[in-house]
PDB file of N, CA, C and O in Angstrom:
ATOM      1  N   UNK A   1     -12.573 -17.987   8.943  1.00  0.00           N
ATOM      2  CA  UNK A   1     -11.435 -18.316   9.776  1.00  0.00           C
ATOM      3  C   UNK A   1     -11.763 -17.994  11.230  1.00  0.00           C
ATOM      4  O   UNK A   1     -12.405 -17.003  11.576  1.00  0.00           O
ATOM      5  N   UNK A   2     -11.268 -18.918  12.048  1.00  0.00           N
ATOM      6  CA  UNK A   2     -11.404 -18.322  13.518  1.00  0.00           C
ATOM      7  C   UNK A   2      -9.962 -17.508  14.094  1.00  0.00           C
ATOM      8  O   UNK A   2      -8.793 -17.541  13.710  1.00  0.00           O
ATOM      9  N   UNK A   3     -10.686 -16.750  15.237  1.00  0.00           N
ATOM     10  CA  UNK A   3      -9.653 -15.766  15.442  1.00  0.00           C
ATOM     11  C   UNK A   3      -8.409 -16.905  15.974  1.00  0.00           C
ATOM     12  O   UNK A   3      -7.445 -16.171  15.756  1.00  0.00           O
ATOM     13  N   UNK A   4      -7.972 -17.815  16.360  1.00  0.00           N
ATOM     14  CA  UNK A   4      -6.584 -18.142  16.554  1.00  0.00           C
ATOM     15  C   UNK A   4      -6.015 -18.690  15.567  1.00  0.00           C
ATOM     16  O   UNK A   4      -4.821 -18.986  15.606  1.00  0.00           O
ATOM     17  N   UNK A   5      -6.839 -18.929  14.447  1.00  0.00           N
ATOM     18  CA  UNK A   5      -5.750 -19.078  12.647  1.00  0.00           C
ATOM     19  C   UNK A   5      -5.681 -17.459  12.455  1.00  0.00           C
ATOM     20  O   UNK A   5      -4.641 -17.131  11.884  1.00  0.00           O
ATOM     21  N   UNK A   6      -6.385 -16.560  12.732  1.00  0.00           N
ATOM     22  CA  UNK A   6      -6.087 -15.626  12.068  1.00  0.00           C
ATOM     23  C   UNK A   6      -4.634 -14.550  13.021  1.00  0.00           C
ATOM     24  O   UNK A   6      -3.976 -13.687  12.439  1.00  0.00           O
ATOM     25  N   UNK A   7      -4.522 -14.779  13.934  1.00  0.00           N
ATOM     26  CA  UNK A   7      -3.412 -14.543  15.613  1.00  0.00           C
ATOM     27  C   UNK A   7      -2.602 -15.195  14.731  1.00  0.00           C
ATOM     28  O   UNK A   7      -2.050 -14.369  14.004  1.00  0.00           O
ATOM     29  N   UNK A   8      -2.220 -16.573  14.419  1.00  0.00           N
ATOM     30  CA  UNK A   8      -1.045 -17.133  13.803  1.00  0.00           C
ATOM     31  C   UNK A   8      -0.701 -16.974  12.440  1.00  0.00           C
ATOM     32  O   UNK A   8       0.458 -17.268  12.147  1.00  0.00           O
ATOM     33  N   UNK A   9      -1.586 -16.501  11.381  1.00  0.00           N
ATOM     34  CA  UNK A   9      -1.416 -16.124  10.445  1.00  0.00           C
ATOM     35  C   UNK A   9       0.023 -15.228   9.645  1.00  0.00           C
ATOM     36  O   UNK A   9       0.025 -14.006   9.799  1.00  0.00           O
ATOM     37  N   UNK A  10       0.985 -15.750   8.968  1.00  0.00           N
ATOM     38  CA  UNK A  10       1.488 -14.701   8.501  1.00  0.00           C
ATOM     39  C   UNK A  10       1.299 -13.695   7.747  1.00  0.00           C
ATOM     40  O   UNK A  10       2.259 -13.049   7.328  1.00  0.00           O
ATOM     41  N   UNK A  11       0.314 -13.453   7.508  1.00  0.00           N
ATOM     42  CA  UNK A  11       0.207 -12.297   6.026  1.00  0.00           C
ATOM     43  C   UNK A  11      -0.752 -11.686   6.855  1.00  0.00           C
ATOM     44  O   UNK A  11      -1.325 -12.386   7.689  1.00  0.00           O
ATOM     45  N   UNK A  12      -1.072 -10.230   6.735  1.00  0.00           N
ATOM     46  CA  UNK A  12      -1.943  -9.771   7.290  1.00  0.00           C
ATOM     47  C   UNK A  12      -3.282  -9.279   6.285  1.00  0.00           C
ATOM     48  O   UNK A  12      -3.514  -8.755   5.196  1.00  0.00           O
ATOM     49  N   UNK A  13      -3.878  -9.774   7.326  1.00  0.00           N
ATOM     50  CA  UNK A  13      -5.436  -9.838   6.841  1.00  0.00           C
ATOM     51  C   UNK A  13      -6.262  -7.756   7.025  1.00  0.00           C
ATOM     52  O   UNK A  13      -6.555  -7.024   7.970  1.00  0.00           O
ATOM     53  N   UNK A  14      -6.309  -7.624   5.085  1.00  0.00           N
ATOM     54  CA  UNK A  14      -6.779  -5.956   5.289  1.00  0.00           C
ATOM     55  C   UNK A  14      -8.747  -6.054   4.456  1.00  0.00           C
ATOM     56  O   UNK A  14      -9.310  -6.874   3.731  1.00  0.00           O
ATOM     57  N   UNK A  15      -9.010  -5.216   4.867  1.00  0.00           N
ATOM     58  CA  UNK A  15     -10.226  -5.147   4.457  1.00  0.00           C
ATOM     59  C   UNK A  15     -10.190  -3.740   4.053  1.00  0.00           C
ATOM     60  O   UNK A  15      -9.750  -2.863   4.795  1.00  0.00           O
ATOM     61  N   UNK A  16     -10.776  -3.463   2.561  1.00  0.00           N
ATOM     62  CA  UNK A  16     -10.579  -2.470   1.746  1.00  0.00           C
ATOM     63  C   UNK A  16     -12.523  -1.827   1.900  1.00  0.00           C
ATOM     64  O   UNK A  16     -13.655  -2.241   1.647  1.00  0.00           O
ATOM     65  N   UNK A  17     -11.899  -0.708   2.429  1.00  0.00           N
ATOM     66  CA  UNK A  17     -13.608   0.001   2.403  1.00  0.00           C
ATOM     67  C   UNK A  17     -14.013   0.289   1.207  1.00  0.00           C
ATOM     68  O   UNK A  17     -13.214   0.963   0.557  1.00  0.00           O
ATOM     69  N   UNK A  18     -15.478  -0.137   0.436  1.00  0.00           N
ATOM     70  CA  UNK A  18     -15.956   0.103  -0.859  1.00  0.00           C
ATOM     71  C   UNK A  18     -15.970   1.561  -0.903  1.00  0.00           C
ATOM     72  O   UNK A  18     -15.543   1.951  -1.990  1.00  0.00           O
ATOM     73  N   UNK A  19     -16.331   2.587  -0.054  1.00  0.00           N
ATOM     74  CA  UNK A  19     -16.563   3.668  -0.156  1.00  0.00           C
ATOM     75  C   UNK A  19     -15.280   4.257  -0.916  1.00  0.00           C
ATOM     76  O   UNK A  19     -15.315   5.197  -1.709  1.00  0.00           O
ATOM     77  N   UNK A  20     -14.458   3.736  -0.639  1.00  0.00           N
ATOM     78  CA  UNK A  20     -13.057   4.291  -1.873  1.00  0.00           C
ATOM     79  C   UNK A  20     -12.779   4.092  -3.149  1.00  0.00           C
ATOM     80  O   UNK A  20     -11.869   4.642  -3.769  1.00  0.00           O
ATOM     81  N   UNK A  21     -13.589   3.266  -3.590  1.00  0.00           N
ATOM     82  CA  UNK A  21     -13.793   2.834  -4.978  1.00  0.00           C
ATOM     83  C   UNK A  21     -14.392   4.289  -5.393  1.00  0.00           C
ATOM     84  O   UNK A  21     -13.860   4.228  -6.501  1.00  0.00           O
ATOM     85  N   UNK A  22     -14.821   5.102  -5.415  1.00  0.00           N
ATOM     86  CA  UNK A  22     -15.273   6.737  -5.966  1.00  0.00           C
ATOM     87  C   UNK A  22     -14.160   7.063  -6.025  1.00  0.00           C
ATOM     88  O   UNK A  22     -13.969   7.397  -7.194  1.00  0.00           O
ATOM     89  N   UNK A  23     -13.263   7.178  -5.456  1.00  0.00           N
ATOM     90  CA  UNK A  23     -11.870   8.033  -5.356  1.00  0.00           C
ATOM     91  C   UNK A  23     -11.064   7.479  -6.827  1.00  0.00           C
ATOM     92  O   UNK A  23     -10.283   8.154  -7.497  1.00  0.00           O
ATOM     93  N   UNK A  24     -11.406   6.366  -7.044  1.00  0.00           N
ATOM     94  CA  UNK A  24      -9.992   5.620  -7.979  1.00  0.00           C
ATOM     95  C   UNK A  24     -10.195   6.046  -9.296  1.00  0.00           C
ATOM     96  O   UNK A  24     -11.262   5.998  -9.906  1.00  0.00           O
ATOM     97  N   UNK A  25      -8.615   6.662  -9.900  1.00  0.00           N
ATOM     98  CA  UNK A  25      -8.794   7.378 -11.065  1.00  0.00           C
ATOM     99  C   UNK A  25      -8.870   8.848 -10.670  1.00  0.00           C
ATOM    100  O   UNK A  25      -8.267   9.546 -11.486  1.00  0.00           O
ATOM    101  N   UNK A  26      -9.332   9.422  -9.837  1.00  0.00           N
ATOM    102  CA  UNK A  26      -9.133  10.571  -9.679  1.00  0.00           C
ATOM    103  C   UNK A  26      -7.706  11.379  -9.342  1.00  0.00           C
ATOM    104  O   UNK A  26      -6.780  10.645  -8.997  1.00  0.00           O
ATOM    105  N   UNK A  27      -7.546  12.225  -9.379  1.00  0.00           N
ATOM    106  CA  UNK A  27      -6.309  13.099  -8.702  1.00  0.00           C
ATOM    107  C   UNK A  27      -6.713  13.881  -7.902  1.00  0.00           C
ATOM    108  O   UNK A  27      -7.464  14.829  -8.131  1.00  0.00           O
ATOM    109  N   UNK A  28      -6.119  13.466  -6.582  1.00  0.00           N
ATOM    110  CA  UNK A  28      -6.557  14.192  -5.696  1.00  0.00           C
ATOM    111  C   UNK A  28      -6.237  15.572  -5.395  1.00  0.00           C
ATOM    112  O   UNK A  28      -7.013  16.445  -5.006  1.00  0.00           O
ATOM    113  N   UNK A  29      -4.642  15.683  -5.689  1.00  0.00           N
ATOM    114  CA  UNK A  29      -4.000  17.033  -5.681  1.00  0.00           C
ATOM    115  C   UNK A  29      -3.403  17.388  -7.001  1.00  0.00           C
ATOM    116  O   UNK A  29      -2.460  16.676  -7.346  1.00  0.00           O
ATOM    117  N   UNK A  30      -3.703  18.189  -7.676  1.00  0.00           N
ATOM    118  CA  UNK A  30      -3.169  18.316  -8.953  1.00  0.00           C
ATOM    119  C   UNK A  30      -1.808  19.240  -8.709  1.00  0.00           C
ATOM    120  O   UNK A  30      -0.692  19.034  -9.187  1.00  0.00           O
ATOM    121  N   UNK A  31      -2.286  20.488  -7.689  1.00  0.00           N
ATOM    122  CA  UNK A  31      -1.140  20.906  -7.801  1.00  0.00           C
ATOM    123  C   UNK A  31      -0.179  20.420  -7.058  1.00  0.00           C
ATOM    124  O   UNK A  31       0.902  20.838  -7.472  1.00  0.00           O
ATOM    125  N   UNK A  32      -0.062  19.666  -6.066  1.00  0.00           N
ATOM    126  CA  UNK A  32       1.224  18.926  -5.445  1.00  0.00           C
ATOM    127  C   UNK A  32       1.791  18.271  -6.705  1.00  0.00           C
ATOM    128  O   UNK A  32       2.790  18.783  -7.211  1.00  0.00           O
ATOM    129  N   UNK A  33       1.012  16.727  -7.489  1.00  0.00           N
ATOM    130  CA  UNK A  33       1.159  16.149  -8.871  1.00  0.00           C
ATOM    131  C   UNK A  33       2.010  17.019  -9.344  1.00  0.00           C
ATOM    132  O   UNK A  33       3.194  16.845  -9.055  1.00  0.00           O
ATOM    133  N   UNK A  34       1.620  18.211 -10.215  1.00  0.00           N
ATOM    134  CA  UNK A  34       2.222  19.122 -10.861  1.00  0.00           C
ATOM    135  C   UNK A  34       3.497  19.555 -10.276  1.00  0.00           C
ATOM    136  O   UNK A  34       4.447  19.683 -11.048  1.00  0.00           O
ATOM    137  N   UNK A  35       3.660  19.803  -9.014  1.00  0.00           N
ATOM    138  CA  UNK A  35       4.732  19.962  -8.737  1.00  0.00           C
ATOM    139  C   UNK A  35       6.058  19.148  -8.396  1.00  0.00           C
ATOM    140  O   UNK A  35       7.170  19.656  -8.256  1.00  0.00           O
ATOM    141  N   UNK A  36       5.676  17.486  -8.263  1.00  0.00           N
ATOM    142  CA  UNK A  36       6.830  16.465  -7.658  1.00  0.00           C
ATOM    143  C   UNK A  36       6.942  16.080  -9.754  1.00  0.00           C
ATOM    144  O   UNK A  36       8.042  15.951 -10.292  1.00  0.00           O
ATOM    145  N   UNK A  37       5.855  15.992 -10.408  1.00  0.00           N
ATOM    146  CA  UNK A  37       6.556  15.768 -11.622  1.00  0.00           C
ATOM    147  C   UNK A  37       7.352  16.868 -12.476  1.00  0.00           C
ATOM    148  O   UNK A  37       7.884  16.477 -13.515  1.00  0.00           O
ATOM    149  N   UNK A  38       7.469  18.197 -12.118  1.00  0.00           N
ATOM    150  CA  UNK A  38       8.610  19.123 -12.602  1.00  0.00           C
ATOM    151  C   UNK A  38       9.614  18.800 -11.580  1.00  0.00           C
ATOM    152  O   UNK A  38      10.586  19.461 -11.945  1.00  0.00           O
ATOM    153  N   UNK A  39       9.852  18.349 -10.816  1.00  0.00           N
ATOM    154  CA  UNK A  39      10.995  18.230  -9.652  1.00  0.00           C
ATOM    155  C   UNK A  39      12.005  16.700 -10.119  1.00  0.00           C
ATOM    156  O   UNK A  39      13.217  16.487 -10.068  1.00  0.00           O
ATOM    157  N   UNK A  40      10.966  15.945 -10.517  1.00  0.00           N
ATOM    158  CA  UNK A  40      11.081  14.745 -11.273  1.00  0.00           C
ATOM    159  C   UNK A  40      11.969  15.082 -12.517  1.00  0.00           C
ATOM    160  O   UNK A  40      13.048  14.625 -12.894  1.00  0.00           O
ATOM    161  N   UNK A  41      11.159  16.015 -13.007  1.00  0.00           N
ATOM    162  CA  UNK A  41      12.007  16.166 -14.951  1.00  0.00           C
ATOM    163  C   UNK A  41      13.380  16.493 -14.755  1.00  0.00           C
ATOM    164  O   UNK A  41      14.318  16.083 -15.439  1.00  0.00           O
ATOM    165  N   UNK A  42      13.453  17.497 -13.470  1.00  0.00           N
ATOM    166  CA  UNK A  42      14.538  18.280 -13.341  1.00  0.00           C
ATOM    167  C   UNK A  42      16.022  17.497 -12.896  1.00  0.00           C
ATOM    168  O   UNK A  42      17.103  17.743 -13.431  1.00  0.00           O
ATOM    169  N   UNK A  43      15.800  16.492 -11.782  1.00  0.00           N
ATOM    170  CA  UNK A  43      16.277  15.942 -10.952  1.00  0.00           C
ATOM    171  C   UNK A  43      16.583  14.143 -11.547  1.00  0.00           C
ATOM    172  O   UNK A  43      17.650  13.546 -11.409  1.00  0.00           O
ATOM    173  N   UNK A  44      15.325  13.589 -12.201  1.00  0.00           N
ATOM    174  CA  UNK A  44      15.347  12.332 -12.208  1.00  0.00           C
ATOM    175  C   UNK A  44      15.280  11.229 -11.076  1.00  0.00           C
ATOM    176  O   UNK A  44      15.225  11.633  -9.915  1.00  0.00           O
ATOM    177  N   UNK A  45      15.280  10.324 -11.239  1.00  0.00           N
ATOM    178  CA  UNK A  45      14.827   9.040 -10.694  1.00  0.00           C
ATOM    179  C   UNK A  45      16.251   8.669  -9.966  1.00  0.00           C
ATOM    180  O   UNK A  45      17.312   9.071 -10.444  1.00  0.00           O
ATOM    181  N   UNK A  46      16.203   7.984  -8.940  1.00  0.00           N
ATOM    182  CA  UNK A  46      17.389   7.311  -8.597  1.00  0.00           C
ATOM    183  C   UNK A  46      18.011   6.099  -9.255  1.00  0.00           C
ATOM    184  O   UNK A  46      17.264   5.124  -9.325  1.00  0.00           O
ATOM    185  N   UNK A  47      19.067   5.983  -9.684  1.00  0.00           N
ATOM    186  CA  UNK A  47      19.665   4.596 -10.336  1.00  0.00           C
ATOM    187  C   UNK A  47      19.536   3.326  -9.570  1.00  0.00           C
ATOM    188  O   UNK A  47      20.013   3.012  -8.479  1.00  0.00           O
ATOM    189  N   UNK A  48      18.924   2.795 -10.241  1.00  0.00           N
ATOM    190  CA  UNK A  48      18.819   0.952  -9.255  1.00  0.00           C
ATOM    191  C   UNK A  48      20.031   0.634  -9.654  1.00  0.00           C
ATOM    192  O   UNK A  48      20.662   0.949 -10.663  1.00  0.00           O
ATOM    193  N   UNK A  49      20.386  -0.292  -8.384  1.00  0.00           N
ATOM    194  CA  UNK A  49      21.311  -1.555  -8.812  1.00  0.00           C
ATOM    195  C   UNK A  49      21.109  -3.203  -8.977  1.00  0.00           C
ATOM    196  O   UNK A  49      22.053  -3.908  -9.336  1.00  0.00           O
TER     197      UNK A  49
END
């Protein structure tokens, strides 16, 4: 694409760095995790409408 289709473009154009593909599947913080899902059990989800 040249840059003035990509200026008029609606959707925005992202480029995903490979170097993050190592990360996926992992948990990064277990104990934060651990802590928003007991806050979760306790509290629950908000009701959609």
């Amino acid at each position: 694409m040249k840059v003035e289709e990509l200026n008029q473009a609606k959707t925005p154009i992202i480029i995903f760095d490979k170097k993050l593909d190592k990360l996926n599947g992992k948990v990064l913080f277990p104990e934060k995790l651990k802590r928003v899902n007991e806050i979760l059990a306790k509290s629950g989800l908000p009701k959609r409408k």
